[in-house]
Every structure is written in structure tokens, then in C-alpha cells.
C-alpha positions in Angstrom: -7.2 138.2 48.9 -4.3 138.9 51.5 -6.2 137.2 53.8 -5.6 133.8 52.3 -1.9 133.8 52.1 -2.5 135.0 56.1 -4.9 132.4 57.1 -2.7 129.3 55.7 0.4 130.9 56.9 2.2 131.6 53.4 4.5 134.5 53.0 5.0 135.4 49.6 8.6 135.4 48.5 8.1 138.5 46.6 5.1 141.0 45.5 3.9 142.9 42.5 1.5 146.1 41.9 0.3 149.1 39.6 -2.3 151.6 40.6 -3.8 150.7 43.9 -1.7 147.5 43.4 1.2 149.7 44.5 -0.4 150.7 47.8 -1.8 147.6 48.9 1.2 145.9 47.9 3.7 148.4 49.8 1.2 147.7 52.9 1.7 144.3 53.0 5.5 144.5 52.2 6.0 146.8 54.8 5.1 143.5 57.2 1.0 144.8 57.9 -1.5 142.0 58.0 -4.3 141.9 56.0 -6.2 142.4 58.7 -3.8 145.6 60.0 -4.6 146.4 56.2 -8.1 146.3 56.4 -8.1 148.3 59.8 -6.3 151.3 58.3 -8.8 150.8 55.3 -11.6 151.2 57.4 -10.8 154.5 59.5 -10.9 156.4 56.7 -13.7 155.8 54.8 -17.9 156.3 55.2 -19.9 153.4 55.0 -23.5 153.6 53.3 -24.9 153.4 56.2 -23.4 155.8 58.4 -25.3 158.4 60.2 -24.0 162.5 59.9 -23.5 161.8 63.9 -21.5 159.1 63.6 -19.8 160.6 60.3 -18.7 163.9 62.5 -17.4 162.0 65.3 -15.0 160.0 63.3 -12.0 162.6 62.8 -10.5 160.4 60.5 -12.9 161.8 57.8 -11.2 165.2 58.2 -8.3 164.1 56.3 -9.9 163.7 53.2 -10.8 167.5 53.1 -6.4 167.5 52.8 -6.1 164.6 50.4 -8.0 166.3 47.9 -6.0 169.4 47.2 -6.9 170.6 44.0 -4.1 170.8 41.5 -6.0 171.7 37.9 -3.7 173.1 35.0 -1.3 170.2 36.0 -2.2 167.4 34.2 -5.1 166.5 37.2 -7.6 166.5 39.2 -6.0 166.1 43.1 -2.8 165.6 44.1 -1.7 163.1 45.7 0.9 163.8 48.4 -1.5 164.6 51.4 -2.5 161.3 50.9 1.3 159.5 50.7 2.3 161.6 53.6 -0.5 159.3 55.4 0.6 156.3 53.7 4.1 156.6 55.2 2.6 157.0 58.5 1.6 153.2 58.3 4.0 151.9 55.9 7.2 153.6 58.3 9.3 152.4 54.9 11.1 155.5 53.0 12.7 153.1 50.5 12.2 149.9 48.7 15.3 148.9 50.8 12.9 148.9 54.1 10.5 146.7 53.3 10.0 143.2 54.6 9.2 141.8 51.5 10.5 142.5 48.2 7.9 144.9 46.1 7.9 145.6 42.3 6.2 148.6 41.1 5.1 149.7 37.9 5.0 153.6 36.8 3.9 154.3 33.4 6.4 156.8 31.3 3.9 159.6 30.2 6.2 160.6 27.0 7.8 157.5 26.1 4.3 155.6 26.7 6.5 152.5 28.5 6.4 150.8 31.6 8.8 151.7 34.2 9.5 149.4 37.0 10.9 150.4 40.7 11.9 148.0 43.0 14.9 149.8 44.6 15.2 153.6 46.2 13.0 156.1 47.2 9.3 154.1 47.6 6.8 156.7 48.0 7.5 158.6 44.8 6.6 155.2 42.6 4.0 154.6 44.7 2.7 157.9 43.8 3.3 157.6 39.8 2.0 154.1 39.8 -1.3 155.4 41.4 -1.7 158.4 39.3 -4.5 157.5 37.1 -4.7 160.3 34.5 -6.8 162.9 34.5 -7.5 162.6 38.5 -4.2 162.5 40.4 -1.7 164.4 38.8 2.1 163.1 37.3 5.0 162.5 39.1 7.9 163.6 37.8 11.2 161.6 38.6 14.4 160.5 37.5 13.6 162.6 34.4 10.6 161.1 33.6 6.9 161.8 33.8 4.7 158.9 35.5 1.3 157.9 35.5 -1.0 155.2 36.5 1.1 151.6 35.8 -2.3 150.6 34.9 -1.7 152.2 31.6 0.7 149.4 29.9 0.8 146.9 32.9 -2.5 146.5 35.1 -1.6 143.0 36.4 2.2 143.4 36.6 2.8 139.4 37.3 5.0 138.9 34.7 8.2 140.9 36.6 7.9 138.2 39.0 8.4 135.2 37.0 12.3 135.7 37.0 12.3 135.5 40.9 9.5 133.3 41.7 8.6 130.1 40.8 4.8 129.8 41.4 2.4 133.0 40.3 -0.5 134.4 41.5 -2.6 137.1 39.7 -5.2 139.2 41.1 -7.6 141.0 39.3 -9.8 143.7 41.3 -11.1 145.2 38.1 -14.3 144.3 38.6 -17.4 144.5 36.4 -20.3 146.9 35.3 -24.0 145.9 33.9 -25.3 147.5 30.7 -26.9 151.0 30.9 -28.4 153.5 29.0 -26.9 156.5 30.1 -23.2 156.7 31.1 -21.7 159.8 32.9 -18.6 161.6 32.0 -16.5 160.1 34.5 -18.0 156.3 33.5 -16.6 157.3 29.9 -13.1 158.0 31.3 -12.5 155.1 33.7 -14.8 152.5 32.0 -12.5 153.6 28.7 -9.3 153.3 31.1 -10.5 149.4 32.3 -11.2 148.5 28.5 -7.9 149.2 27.2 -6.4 147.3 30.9 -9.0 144.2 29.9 -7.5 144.5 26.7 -3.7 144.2 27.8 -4.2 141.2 30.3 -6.1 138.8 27.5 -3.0 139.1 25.6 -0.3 138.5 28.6 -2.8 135.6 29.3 -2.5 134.0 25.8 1.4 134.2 26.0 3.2 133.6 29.6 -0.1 132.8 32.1 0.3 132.8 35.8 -0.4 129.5 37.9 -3.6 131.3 39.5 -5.4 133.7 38.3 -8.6 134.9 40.2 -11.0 137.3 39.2 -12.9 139.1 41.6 -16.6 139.7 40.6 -17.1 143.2 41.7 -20.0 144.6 40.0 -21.0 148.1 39.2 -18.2 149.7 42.1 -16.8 152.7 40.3 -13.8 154.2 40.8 -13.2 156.1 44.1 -16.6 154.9 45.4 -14.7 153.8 48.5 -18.0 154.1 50.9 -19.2 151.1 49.5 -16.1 149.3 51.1 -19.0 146.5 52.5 -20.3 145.8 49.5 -16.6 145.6 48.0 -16.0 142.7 50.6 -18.9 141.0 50.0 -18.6 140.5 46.6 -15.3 139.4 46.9 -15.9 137.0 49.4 -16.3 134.4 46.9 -13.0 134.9 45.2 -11.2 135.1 48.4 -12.6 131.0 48.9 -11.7 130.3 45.2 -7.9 131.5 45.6 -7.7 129.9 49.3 -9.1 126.4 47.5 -6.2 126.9 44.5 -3.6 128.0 46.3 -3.8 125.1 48.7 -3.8 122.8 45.8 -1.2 123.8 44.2 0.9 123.7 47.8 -0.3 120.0 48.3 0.6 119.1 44.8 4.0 120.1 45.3 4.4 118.4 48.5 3.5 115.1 46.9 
């Protein structure tokens, strides 16, 4: 979806992001192109159709063997601060402050159940709250409080923007799963996790809408299946023309 506001030459005056939101968003913010985006995307992950050869020479993989540092007994799965400490490699942005483009993030407060917004200070720590989806990546404490995934009370956090921005566009990377007989554990938690999100965004919708919203038709990509990053693109590919027709609308209108 980044690449649209690339290809027509639109900077957005100021961005917005939960969960993996937050990391894309930073990305961009820190002044990387969609395509720089995609590029950093890409030397990490295993496609489908990757050979063990081709798999071994790409050193890159290694580091996932560090991301995933067990931390069970602490309210999750993996922690997450192998994987910041990459994240800053590319970013290069310690605070909020450094950024290029102004970036909202939204942190969910564990005990208070509320969401918690950061747009100022330290970046990689709300990063790292607004990512950690329970159960899998484990809290964050800071400033006294205990985060989790923003996705909890704010999965499409476009609403923070509508003080500073005058024209809105939503993104939702949900996705979609078909109807199966048999559902795994971990289909229970996170198909359980984007009910309750769905559930959220049809009542922002129904009070304070954004001027676009585009839905991208993912189907049946669970959650931390990034080695099917190919078929992720190509099912987007569709959404990425519907938000490129809008959002040039909506710039010609205003030009008239």
C-alpha cells in the first residue's frame, strides 16, 4: 500500500500504527521507501519455493535462530528485542524525535485494558509493546505500565490522526480465512484475537469513518507465516490498484 503514496509522489503529513502497524509505520517514517521496505522485508524471510541450498547460503536466515529467544513464564512465547535490535539497524531513529515523518503508536495497557498512544521519546520500546501480541511476544514494561499488542483496543488506529490531518486513509491487512473443519490451537488464539479486532473497527466505522478505507483480501495467511511473503503480494495487488484509483480521486477533487 506504501507503494501508492510513492508512485504518485505523496508524502503523508503524518502516520499511524498498532502491531505490525508500528513497524511498517516506523520504516516508512524513518524516510525508507516502500521499495527500501520491501528489500529489508525480503532478506529475511524463506520463500515457498526456496531450495535447502539456496536457504543455507542466505545468512540472513541465521538471525532468526536469535529473534526467537524463548522467554516462557513471562507472559510469552519469544521476546522480542533480538529482533528490535535489527529493526534499529534500518530505522537509525532512537526516538520519535528522529523520524522524518511524524508516527503515532498505539500500546495496549495490560492492567488498565486502555490504549496508550506514543508519539514522542524513546521509539523502540512502543514499537515493541505495540507488537506484542499476547501470548507470543512477551509485555513491555514502561513508564509504569505493562504493554501489549495495540491491536487489543485499537487495530486500525486512524482516528489519532483526525486532529492533525485533514484527509484519512485506513488500511486493513487483516486479511481473511475460509471455513474448515478442524482449527489448530494457534487458529483459536489468533483467529479469536482478529474477531474481537473486526469487532472494534465496525463500530469506529459506524461513528467517525476515514475518507478511504481499503481492505486487503488476504486469504487463509496466518499469523507469522511470513514465507508466503509472494502470495501476500499477490493478493494484495488488487488493493494496492483500488487505493492508487481513490486516493487519486480524492486529490483531483480537491484540486477542482
Amino acid at each position: 500500500m506504501l507503494e501508492v503514496f510513492d508512485e504518485l509522489g505523496i508524502k503523508p503529513h503524518k502516520l499511524s500504527g498498532s502491531s505490525v502497524g508500528s513497524i511498517i509505520g516506523a520504516l516508512y517514517a524513518s524516510g525508507k521507501s516502500a521499495k527500501e521496505i520491501k528489500a529489508i522485508v525480503d532478506e529475511l524471510l524463506v520463500r515457498e519455493h526456496d531450495t535447502w541450498k539456496e536457504i543455507f547460503l542466505k545468512k540472513e536466515i541465521f538471525q532468526w535462530a536469535e529473534f526467537l529467544v524463548p522467554k516462557l513464564g513471562q507472559g510469552g512465547l519469544i521476546s522480542g528485542d533480538a529482533f528490535l535490535a535489527y529493526l534499529y539497524k534500518h530505522i537509525k531513529a532512537s526516538s520519535f524525535e528522529d523520524l522524518k515523518i511524524p508516527l503515532a503508536i498505539v500500546a495496549t495497557d495490560f492492567w488498565k485494558r486502555e490504549q496508550v498512544v506514543y508519539d514522542s521519546g524513546e521509539l523502540l520500546s512502543a514499537i515493541q509493546g505495540s507488537m506484542a501480541l499476547p501470548g507470543l511476544f512477551t509485555p513491555v514494561k514502561r513508564d509504569g505500565r505493562v504493554l501489549i499488542d495495540g491491536g487489543a483496543v485499537n487495530p486500525i488506529p486512524y482516528d489519532i490522526l483526525t486532529d492533525t490531518c485533514d484527509k484519512i486513509v485506513a488500511i486493513d491487512a487483516a486479511g481473511e480465512r475460509s471455513v474448515k473443519e478442524d482449527f489448530s490451537f494457534l487458529d483459536a488464539i489468533f483467529n479469536t484475537f482478529q474477531i474481537m479486532q473486526n469487532s472494534i473497527m465496525v463500530e469506529k466505522y459506524k461513528h467517525r469513518p476515514p475518507d478511504i478505507t481499503i481492505k486487503v483480501e488476504v486469504t487463509d495467511v496466518r499469523a507469522l507465516e511470513f514465507h508466503r511473503v509472494d502470495t501476500i503480494y499477490k493478493q494484495a495487488l488488487p488493493a494496492k490498484e483500488k487505493l492508487k484509483r481513490e486516493l487519486d480521486a480524492l486529490l483531483s477533487s480537491r484540486l477542482k
